[in-house]
C-alpha positions as CSV (number, residue, x, y, z in Angstrom):
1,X,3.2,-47.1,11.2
2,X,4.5,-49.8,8.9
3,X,7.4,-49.9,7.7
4,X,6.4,-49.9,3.6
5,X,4.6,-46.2,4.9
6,X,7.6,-44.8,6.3
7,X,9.2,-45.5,3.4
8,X,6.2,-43.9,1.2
9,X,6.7,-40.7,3.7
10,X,10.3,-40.4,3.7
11,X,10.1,-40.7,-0.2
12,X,7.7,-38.0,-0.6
13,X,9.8,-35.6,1.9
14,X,12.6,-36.1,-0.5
15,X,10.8,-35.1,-3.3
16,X,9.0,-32.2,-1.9
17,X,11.3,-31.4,0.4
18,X,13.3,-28.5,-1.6
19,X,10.0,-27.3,-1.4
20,X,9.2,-27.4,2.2
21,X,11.3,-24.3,3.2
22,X,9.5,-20.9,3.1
23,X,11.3,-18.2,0.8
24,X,13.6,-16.1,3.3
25,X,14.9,-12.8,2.6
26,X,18.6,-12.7,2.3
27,X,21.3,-11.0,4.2
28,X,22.8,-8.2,2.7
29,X,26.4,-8.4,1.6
30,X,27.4,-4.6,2.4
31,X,25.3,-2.2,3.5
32,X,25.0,1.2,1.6
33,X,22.2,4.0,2.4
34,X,21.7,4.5,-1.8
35,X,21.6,0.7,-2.7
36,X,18.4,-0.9,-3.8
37,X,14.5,-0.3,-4.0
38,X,14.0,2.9,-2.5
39,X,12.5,5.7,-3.9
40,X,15.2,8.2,-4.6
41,X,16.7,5.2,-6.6
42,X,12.9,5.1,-9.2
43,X,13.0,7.8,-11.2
44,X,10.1,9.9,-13.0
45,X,8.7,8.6,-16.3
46,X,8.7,10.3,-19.0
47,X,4.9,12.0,-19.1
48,X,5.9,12.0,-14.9
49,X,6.9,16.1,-13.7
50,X,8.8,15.9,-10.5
51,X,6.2,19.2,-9.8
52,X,3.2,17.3,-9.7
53,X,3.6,14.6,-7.0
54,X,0.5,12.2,-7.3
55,X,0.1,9.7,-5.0
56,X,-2.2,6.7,-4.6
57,X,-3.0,4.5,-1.5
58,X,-5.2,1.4,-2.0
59,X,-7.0,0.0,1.1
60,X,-7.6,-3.6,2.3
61,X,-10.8,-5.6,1.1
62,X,-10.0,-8.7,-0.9
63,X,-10.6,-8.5,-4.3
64,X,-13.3,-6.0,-4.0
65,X,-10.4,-3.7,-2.9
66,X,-8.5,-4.8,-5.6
67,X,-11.6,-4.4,-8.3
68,X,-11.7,-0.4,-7.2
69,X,-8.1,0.3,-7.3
70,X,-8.2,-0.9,-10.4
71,X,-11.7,0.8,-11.2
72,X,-10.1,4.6,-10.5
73,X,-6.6,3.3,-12.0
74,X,-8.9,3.1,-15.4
75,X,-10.3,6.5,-14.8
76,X,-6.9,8.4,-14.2
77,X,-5.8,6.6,-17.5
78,X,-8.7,8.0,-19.1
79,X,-8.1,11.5,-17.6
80,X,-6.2,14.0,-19.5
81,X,-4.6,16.8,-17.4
82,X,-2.3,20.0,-19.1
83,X,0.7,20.6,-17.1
84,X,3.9,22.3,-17.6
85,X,2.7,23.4,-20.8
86,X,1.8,19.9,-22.8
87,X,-1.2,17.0,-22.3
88,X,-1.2,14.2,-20.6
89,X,-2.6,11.4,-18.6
90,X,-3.3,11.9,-15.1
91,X,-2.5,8.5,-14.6
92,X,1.5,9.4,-15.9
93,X,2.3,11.4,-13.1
94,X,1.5,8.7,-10.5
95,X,4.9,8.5,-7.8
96,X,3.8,6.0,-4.9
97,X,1.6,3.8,-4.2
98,X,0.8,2.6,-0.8
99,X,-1.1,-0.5,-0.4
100,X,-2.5,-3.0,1.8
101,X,-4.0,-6.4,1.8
102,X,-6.4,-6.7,-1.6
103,X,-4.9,-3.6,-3.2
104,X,-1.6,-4.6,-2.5
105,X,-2.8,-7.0,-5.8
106,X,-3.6,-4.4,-8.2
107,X,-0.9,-2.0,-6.9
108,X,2.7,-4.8,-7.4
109,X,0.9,-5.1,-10.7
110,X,0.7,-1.7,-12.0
111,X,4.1,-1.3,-10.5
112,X,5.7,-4.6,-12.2
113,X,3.6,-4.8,-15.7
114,X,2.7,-0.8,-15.9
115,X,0.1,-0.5,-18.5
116,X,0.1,-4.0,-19.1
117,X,-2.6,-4.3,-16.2
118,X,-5.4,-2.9,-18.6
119,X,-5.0,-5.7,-20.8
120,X,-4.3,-8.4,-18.2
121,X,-5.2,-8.0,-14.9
122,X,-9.1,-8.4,-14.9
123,X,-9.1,-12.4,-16.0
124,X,-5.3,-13.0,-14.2
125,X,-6.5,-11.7,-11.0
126,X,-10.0,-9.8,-10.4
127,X,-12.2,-12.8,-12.3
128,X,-10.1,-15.6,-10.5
129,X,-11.1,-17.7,-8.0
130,X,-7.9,-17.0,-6.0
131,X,-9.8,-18.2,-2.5
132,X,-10.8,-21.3,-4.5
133,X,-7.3,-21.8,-5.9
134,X,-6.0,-21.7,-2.1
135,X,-8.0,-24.1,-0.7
136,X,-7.1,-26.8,-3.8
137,X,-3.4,-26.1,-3.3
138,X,-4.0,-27.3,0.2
139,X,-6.0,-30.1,-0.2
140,X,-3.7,-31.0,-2.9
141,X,-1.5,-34.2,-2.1
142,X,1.7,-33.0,-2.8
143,X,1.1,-29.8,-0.8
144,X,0.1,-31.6,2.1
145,X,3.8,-32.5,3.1
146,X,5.0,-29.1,2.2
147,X,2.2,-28.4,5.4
148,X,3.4,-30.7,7.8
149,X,6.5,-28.8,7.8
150,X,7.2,-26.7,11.0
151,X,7.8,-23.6,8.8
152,X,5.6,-23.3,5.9
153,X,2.6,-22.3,6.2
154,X,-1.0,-21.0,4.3
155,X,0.8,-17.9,4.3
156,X,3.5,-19.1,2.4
157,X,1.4,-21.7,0.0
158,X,-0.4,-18.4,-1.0
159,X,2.9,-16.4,-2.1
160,X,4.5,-19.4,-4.0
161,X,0.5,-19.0,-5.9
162,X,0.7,-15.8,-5.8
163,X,4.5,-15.9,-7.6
164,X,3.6,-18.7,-10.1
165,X,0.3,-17.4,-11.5
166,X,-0.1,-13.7,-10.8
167,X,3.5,-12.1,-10.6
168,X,5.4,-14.4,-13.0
169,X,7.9,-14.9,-10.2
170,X,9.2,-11.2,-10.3
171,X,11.3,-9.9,-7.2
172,X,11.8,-5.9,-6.1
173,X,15.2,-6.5,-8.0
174,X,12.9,-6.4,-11.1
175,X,11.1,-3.5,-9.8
176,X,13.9,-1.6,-9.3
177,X,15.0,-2.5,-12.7
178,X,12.4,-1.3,-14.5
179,X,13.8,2.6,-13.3
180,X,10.6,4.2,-13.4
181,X,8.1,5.0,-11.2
182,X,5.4,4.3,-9.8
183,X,7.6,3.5,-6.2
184,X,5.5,0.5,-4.6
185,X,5.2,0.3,-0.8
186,X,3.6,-2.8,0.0
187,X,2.1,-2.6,4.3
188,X,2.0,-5.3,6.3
189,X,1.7,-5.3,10.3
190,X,4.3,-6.9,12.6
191,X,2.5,-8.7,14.7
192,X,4.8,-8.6,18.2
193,X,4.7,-4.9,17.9
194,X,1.2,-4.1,16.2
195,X,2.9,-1.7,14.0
196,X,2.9,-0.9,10.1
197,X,6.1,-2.5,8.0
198,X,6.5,-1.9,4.5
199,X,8.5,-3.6,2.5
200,X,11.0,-1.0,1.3
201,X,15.0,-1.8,1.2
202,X,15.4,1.4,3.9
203,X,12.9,-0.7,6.1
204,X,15.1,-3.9,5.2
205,X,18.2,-2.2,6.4
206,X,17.7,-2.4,9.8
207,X,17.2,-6.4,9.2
208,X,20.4,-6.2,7.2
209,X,18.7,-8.0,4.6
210,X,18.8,-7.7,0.8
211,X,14.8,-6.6,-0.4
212,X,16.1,-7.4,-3.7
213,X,16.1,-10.7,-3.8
214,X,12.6,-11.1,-2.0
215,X,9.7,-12.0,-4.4
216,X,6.9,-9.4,-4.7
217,X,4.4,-12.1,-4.0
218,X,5.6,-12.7,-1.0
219,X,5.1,-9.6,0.2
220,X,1.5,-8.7,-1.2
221,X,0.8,-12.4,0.2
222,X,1.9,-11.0,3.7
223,X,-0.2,-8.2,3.3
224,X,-3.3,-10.4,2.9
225,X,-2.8,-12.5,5.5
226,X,-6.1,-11.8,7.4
227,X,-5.5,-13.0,11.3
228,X,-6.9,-16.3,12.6
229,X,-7.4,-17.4,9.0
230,X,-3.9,-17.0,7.7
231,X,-1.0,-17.7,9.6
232,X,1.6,-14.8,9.3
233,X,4.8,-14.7,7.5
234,X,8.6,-14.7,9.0
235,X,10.7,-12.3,8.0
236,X,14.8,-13.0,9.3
237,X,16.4,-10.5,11.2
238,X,20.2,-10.8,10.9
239,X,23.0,-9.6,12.8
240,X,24.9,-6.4,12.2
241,X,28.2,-7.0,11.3
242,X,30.8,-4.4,14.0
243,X,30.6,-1.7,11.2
244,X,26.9,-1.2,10.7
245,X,25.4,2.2,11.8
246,X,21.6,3.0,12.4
247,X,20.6,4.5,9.4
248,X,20.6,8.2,9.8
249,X,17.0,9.2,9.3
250,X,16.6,6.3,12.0
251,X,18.6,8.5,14.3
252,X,17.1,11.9,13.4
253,X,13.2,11.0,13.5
254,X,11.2,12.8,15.8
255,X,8.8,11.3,18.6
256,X,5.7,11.3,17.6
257,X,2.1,10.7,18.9
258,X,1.8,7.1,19.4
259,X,-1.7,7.7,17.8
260,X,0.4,8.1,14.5
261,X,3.3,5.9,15.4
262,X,3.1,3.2,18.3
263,X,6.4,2.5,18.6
264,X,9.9,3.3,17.1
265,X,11.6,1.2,14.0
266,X,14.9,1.3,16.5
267,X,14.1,-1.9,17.8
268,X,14.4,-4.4,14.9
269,X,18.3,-2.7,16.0
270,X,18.2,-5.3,19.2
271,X,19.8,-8.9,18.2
272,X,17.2,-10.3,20.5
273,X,14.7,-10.5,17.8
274,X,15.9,-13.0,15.2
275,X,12.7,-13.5,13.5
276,X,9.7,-10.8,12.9
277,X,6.7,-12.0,11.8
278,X,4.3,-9.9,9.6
279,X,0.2,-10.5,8.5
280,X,-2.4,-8.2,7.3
281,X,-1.2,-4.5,6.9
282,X,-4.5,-3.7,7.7
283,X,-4.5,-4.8,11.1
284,X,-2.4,-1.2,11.7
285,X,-3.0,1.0,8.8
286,X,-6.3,-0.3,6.3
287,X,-5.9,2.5,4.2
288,X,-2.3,2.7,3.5
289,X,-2.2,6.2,4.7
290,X,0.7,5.9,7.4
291,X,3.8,5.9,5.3
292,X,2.6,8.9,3.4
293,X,2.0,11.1,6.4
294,X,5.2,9.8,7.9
295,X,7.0,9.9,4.4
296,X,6.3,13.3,3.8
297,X,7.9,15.1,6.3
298,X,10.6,12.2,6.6
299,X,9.6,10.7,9.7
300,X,10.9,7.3,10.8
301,X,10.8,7.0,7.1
302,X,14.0,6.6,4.8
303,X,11.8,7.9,1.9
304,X,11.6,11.7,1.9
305,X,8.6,11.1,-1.0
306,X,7.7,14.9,-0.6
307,X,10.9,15.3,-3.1
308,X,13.8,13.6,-4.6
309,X,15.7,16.6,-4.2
310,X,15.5,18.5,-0.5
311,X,15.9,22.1,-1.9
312,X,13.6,21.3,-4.6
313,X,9.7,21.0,-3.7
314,X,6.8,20.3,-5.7
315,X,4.3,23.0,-6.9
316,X,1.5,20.1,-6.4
317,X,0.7,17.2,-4.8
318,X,-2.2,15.1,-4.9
319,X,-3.5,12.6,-2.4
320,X,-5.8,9.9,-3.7
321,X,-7.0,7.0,-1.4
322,X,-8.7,4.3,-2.4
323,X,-11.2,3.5,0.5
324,X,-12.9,0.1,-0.2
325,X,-14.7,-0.3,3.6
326,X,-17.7,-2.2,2.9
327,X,-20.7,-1.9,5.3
328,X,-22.7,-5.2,6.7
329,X,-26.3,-6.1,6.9
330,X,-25.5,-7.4,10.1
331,X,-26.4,-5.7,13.7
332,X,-25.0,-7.6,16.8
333,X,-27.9,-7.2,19.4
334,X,-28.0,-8.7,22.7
335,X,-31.2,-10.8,21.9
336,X,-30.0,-11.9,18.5
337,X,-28.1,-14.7,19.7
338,X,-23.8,-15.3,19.9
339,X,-22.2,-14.6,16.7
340,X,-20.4,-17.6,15.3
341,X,-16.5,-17.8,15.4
342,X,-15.7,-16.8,11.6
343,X,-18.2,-13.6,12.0
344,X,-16.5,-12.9,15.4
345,X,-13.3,-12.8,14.0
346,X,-14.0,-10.4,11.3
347,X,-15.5,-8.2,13.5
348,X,-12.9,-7.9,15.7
349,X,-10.2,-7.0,13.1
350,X,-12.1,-4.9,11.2
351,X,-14.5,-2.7,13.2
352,X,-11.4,-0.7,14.6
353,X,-9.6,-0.6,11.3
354,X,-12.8,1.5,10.3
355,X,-12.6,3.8,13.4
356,X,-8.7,4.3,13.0
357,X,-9.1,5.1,8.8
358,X,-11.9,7.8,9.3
359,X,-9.0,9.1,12.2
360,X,-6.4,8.8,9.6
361,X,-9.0,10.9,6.6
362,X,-9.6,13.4,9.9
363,X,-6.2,14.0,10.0
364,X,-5.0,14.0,6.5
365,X,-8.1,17.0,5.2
366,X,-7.0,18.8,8.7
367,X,-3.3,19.3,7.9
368,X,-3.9,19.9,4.7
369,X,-6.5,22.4,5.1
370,X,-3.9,24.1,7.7
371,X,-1.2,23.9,4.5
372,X,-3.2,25.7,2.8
373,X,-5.1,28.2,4.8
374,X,-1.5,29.1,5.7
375,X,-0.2,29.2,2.1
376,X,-3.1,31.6,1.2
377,X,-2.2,34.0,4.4
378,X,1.4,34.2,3.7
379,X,0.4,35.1,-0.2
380,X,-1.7,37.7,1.4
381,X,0.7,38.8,3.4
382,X,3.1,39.0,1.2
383,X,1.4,40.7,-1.2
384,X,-0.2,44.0,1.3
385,X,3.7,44.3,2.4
386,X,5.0,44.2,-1.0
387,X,1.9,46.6,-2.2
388,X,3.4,48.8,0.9
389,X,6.8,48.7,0.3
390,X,7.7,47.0,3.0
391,X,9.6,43.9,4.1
392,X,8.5,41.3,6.8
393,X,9.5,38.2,8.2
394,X,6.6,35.6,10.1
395,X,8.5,32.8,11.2
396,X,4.9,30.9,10.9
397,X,4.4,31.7,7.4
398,X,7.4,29.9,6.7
399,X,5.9,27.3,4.9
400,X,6.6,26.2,1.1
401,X,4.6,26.9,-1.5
402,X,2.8,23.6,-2.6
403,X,-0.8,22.9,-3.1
404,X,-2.1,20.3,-1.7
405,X,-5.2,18.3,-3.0
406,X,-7.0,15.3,-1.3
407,X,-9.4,12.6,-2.8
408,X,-11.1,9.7,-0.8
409,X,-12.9,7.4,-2.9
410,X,-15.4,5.6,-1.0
411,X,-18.7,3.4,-1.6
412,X,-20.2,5.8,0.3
413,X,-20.1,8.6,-2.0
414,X,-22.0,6.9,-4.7
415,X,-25.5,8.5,-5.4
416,X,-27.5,5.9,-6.2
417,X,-28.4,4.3,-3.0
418,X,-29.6,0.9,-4.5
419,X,-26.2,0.5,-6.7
420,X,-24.0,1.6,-3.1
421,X,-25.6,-0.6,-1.1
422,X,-24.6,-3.6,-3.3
423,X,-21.8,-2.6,-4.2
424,X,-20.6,-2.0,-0.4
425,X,-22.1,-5.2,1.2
426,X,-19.8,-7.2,-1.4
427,X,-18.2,-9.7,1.1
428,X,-14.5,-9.2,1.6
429,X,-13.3,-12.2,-0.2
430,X,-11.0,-13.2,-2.6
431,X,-13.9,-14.4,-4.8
432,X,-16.5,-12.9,-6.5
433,X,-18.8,-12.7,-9.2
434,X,-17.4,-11.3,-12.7
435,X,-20.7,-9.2,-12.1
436,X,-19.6,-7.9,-8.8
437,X,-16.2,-7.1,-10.1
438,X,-17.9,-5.4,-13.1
439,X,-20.0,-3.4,-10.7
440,X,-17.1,-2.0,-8.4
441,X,-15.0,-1.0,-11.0
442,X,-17.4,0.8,-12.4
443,X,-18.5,2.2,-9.0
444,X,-14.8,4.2,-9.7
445,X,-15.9,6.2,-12.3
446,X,-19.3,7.0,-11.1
447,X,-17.3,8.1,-7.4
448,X,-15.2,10.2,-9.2
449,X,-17.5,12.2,-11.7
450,X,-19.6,13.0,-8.2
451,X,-16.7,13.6,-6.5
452,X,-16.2,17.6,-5.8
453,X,-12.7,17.4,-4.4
454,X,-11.7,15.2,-7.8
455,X,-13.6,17.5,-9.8
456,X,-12.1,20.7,-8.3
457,X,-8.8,19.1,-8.7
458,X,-9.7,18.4,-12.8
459,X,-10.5,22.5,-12.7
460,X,-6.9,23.3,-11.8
461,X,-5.1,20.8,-14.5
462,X,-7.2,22.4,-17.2
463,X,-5.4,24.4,-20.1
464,X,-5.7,28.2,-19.3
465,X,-8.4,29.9,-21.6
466,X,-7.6,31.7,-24.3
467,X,-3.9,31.4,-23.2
468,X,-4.2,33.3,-20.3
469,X,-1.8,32.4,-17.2
């Protein structure tokens, strides 16, 4: 190389080169087990009842995921539920959302911007070419140093996009500032172990690392970060000062199946593992599912979401997931020929993701069918011993007394065959038509008027009739 060139090069390091570093998260200074973004730290709106817990998981899928998040966000706004005596959105008593990959998008900005996103969100976001926009940051001649460094990546071009234009460079310090909820849990997968790892400060703490700090766009950028196209992201895992002990629901969690949990959070404890790299939550949970199941009973889970207060459970809570799964015209037969790389690849990471979320929907309508069929046992129970004036004690019916409810919204369920097969053969991009994105949120709407679990939900928020209890 001449020497005028390495000149040119060493100039243009030096003026991109504050710029070549990835955003890290930071150590923490102290730990505590109450400081930071957690959910016992986001407290209820002000239309929000800690009795009805509502809460809302948003699958992977680009921005056709993100397009019907935000679909059957608009319909919950637009719903209008009476509870503990007064009106009031359905949408209001939303307390978690769980999201990965596409609506990851929609759910940091419901959870940064709250209402804002009705106003905002379809032209910053679901009628953007964001795949575009990638590709002309890359090709772009100032980004093209920031590449050649060792330790930024696509992956990390993405999030400082993702920052500038979508989340106006907000951090979880400004989530936790804005003191209400909904709590955000943003999935990704760690790629060494193949497990979920959400970016919560209890999940932080066995980094010892500040979440605060960490830009949301970061971590929805992680989320996305589809295998083999994006490279993933590093997370740093610092040493424990002498002091530090393992958190203590760390230390109390159950085994569990490794169907439900492959392996346990203890080892980000081990110094030998000073970096943890993270990519597409969907690679171990597409639905967002896993942190609810393990957060409601408080399993390898800092979050007991089932309540703020242990003594104090709610009379309701309310499942919705989001299932954007699209279906492909495609049929890989043995005399059609070898499948190219790019179709390979996206059948490999996605074909078991479908098997494992219709697992994960199996599981979640059995235990709460269980919930309840026991609930409505022990009220039976209860009520021929009281009618004999008798006492009795079943150790099995000692259950609390919360109804649950569960929703899947899913292409599948819409009736018009024509409209769902469009609608579910959108390709999982991060570009699409402003008719496609049109089409899919109102797909929402049209799911959820058909939907007889949503509707027998509406039935028990109604106003009693005639006043009647």
């Amino acid at each position: 190389m001449h020497k005028s060139a390495y000149i040119t090069l060493i100039i243009m390091l030096a003026l991109t080169g504050c710029r070549t570093m990835p955003v890290r998260n930071e150590p923490l200074e102290s730990y505590s087990e109450n400081y930071g973004y957690r959910y016992r730290n986001i407290a209820p709106g002000e239309d929000d009842s800690d009795s009805l817990l509502l809460i809302l998981t948003f699958s992977g899928g680009g921005t056709r995921a993100a397009a019907l998040a935000y679909g059957v966000l608009c319909v919950l706004r637009d719903t209008p539920i009476f509870w503990e005596g007064r009106t009031r959105r359905l949408l209001d008593e939303t307390d978690v959302i769980s999201s990965v990959s596409g609506g990851s998008l929609a759910a940091a900005y419901y959870g940064l911007f709250g209402d804002q996103i009705f106003d905002e969100f379809p032209e910053r976001v679901l009628y953007r070419n964001i795949q575009g926009s990638l590709i002309r940051s890359i090709l772009s001649p100032g980004n093209i140093f920031r590449l050649l460094s060792p330790f930024y990546g696509r992956t990390d071009l993405m999030a400082d996009n993702f920052n500038q234009r979508i989340f106006d460079d907000k951090t979880y310090g400004d989530l936790l500032a804005r003191k209400t909820r909904p709590y955000i849990i943003i999935n990704t997968t760690d790629m060494a172990r193949g497990s979920r790892l959400g970016f919560t400060q209890g999940m932080f703490d066995l980094f010892y690392s500040d979440l605060s700090s960490y830009p949301v766009g970061n971590a929805v950028a992680a989320s996305a970060a589809f295998p083999g196209l994006l490279a993933p992201m590093a997370l740093v895992n610092y040493p424990k000062p002498e002091t530090f002990k393992p958190p203590q629901w760390l230390e109390k969690s159950p085994d569990l199946h490794p169907s439900i949990i492959p392996d346990n959070p203890k080892q980000y404890l081990e110094t030998s593992r000073k970096n943890i790299y993270v990519l597409d939550g969907g690679v171990s949970d597409n639905l967002g599912l896993l942190p609810i199941i393990m957060g409601m009973d408080g399993h390898y889970s800092d979050d007991r979401i089932s309540s703020v207060i242990p003594e104090k459970v709610p009379d309701k809570i309310i499942i919705i997931t989001v299932n954007a799964a699209g279906a492909t015209k495609q049929r890989w037969e043995l005399n059609a020929g070898f499948p190219g790389l790019i179709n390979t690849l996206l059948a490999a990471g996605t074909t078991p993701l479908g098997n494992f979320s219709q697992a994960q929907i199996g599981y979640m309508r059995q235990q709460i069918a269980y919930h309840n069929s026991l609930k409505e046992i022990k009220k039976q129970v209860e009520h021929q011993a009281t009618a004999h004036g008798v006492s009795i004690d079943v150790p099995a019916l000692d259950i609390s007394g919360t109804e649950y409810h569960f929703v899947e919204v899913a292409f599948e369920q819409m009736p018009n065959g024509e409209e769902r097969d469009h609608v579910s053969t959108i390709p999982t991009t991060f570009s699409l038509p402003n008719e496609d994105v049109d089409r899919v949120c109102a797909a929402a709407k049209t799911i959820l008027e058909n939907n007889l679990d949503f509707q027998h939900l509406l039935d028990t928020l109604r106003p009693p009739i005639n006043n009647e209890p």
